[in-house]
C-alpha positions as CSV (number, residue, x, y, z in Angstrom):
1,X,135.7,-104.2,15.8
2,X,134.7,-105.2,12.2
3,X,131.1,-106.1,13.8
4,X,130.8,-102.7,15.1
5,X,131.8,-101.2,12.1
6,X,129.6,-103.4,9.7
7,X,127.0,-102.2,12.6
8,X,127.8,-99.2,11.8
9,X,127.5,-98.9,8.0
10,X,123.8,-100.8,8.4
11,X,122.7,-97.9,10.8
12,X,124.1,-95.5,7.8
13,X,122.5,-97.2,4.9
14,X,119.0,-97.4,6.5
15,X,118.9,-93.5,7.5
16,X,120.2,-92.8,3.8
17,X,116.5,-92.1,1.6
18,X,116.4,-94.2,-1.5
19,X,118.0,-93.0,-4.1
20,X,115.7,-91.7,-7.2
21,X,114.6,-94.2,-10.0
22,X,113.8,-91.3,-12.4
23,X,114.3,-92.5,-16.0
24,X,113.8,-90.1,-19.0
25,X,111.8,-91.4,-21.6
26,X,111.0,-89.2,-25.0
27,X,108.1,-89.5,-27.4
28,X,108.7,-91.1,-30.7
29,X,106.7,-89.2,-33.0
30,X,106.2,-91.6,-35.6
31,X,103.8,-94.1,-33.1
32,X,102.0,-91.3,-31.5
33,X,99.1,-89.1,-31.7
34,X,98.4,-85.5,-30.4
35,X,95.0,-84.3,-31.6
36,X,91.9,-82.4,-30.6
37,X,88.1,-82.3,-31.0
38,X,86.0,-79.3,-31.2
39,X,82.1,-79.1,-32.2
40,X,81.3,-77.6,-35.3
41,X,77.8,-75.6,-35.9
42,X,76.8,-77.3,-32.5
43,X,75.3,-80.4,-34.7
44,X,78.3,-82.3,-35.1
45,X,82.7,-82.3,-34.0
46,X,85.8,-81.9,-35.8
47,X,89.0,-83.6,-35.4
48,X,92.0,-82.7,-35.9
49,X,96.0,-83.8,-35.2
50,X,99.4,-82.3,-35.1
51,X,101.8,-83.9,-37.1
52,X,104.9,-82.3,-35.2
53,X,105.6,-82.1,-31.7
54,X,108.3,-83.6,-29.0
55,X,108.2,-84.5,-25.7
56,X,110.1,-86.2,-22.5
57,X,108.9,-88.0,-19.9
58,X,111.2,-88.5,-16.7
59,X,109.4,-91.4,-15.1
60,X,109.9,-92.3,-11.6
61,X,108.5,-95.8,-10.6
62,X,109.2,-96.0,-6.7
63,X,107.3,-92.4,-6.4
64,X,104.8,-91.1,-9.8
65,X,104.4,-87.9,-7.7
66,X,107.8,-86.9,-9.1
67,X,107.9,-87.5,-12.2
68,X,107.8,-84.7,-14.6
69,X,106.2,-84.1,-18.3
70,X,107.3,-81.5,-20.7
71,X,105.4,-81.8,-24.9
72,X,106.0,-79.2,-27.5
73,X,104.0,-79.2,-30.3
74,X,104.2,-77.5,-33.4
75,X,101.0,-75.5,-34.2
76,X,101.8,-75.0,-37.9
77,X,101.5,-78.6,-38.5
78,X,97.8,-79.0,-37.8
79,X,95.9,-81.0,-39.6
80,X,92.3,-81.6,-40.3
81,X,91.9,-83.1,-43.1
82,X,90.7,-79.8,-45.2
83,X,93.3,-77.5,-46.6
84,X,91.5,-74.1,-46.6
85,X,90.2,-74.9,-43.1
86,X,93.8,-75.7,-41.8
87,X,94.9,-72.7,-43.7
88,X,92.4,-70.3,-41.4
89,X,93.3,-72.5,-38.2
90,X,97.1,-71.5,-38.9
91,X,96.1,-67.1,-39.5
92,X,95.7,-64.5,-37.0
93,X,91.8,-65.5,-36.0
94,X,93.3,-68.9,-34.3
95,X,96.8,-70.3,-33.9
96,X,98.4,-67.2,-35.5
97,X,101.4,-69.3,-36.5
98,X,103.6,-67.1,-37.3
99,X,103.8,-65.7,-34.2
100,X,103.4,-68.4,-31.5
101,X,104.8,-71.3,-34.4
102,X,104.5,-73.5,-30.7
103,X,102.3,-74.4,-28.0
104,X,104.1,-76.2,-24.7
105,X,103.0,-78.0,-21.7
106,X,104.8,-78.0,-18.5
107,X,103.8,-80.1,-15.8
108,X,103.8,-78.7,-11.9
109,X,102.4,-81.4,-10.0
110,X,101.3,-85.0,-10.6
111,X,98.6,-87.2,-8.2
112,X,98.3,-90.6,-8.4
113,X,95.0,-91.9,-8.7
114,X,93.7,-95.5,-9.2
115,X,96.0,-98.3,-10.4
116,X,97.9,-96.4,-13.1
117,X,95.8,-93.4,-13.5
118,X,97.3,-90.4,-12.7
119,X,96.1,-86.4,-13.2
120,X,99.2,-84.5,-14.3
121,X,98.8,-80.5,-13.1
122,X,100.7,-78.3,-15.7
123,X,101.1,-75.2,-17.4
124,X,99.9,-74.8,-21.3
125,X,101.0,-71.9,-23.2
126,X,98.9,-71.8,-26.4
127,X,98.5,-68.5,-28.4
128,X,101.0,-66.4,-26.3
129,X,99.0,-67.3,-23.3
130,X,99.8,-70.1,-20.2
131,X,97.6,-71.2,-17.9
132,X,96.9,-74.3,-15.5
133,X,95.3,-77.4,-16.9
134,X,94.4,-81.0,-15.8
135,X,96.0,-83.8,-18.1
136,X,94.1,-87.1,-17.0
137,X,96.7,-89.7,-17.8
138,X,97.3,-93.1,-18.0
139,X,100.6,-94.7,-18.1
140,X,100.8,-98.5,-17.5
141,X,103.5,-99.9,-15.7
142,X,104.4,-102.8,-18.7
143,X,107.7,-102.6,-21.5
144,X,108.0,-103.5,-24.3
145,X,111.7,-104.2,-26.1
146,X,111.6,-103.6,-29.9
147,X,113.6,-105.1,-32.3
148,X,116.5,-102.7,-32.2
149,X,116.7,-103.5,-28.3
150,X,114.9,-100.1,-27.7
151,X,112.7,-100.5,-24.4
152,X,109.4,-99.0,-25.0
153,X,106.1,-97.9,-23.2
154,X,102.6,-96.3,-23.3
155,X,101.2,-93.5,-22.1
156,X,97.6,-91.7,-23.3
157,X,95.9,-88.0,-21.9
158,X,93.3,-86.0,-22.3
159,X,92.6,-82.5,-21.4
160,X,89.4,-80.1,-21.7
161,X,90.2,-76.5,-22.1
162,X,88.0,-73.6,-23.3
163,X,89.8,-71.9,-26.1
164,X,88.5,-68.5,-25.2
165,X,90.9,-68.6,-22.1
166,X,93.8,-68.5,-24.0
167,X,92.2,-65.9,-26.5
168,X,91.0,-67.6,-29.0
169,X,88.1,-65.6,-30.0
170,X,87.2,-66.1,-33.8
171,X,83.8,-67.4,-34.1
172,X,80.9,-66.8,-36.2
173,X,76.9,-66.4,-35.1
174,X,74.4,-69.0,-37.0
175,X,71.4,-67.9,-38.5
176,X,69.8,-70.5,-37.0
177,X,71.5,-69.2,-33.8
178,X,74.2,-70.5,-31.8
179,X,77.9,-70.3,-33.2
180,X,80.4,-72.0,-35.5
181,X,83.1,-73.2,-33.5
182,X,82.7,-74.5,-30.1
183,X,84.6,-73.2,-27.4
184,X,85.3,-76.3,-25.5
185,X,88.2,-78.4,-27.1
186,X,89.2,-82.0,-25.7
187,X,92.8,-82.5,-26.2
188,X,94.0,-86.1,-26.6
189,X,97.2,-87.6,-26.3
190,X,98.4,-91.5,-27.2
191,X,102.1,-91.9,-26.9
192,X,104.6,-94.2,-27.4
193,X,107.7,-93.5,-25.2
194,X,111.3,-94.7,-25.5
195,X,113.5,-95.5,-22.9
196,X,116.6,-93.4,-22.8
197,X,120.0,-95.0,-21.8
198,X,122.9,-92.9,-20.3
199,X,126.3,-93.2,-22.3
């Protein structure tokens, strides 16, 4: 009887799928980076950052394919190194801050690629506007345990989106020809995740 029964509970456990090994890990923002890169007067780029911006990450190891990214970023906390500029990024001919004070990406679908490449699908609302864009990611498998007993690990993206897609239009024509801003932007992200523990 009990070998029938212990028969049993083996049949069970083997037609039972594994259970998920989804772990939620969120961005600390003060050892990562969210910036961008844009040409300027098509002779040379510009680079910029965000200074403010959140994120989680619910990682799952045994399949990637579900895992799922969600980043916030505040767009009145650009930075580029040159006040008046960052003051016209932030008005109504770019960012418009003070009505879309956020831009958000949403991911929809992640394939795995090489090793620990992935290519996270998403949504990216920017300027009041969402559409679908390819984050090529990397996120190594290794930890790292701080000294506070935190459990830490990396992550870096990139993106290339056209800024007139989400309605970006400002520009201004050259004399020389050509225009001032570029309209492709390469966005770049280099993150340090941290593990989070259920209590």
């Amino acid at each position: 009887m009990k070998r029938l029964i212990f028969s049993l509970i083996t049949i069970i456990a083997l037609g039972i799928p594994a259970l998920s090994q989804a772990v939620t890990w969120k961005i600390d923002l003060e050892h990562s980076y969210v910036g961008f890169q844009v040409q300027h007067l098509m002779i040379a780029n510009v680079y910029g950052a965000f200074s403010t911006f959140n994120g989680v990450v619910t990682l799952d190891d045994n399949d990637i394919t579900k895992s799922t990214v969600t980043v916030t970023i505040d767009t009145n906390s650009i930075n580029t190194n040159v006040a008046k500029r960052d003051e016209h990024l932030r008005s109504a001919d770019f960012f418009n801050v003070a009505q879309y004070p956020t831009m958000t990406f949403v991911s929809q679908k992640i394939i795995k690629g090489d090793k620990d490449t992935l290519q996270i699908i998403g949504n990216l609302t920017l300027h009041g506007v969402t559409r679908q864009v390819v984050l090529n990611a990397r996120v190594p498998e290794k930890t790292s345990k701080d000294p506070w007993g935190n459990i830490r690990r990396g992550a870096t993206a990139s993106a290339n989106i056209n800024r007139k897609d989400f309605g970006l239009l400002w520009n201004a024509v050259l004399e020389t020809g050509g225009i001032a801003v570029g309209n492709d932007i390469t966005i770049t992200l280099d993150v340090e995740l941290i593990k989070q523990v259920n209590k």
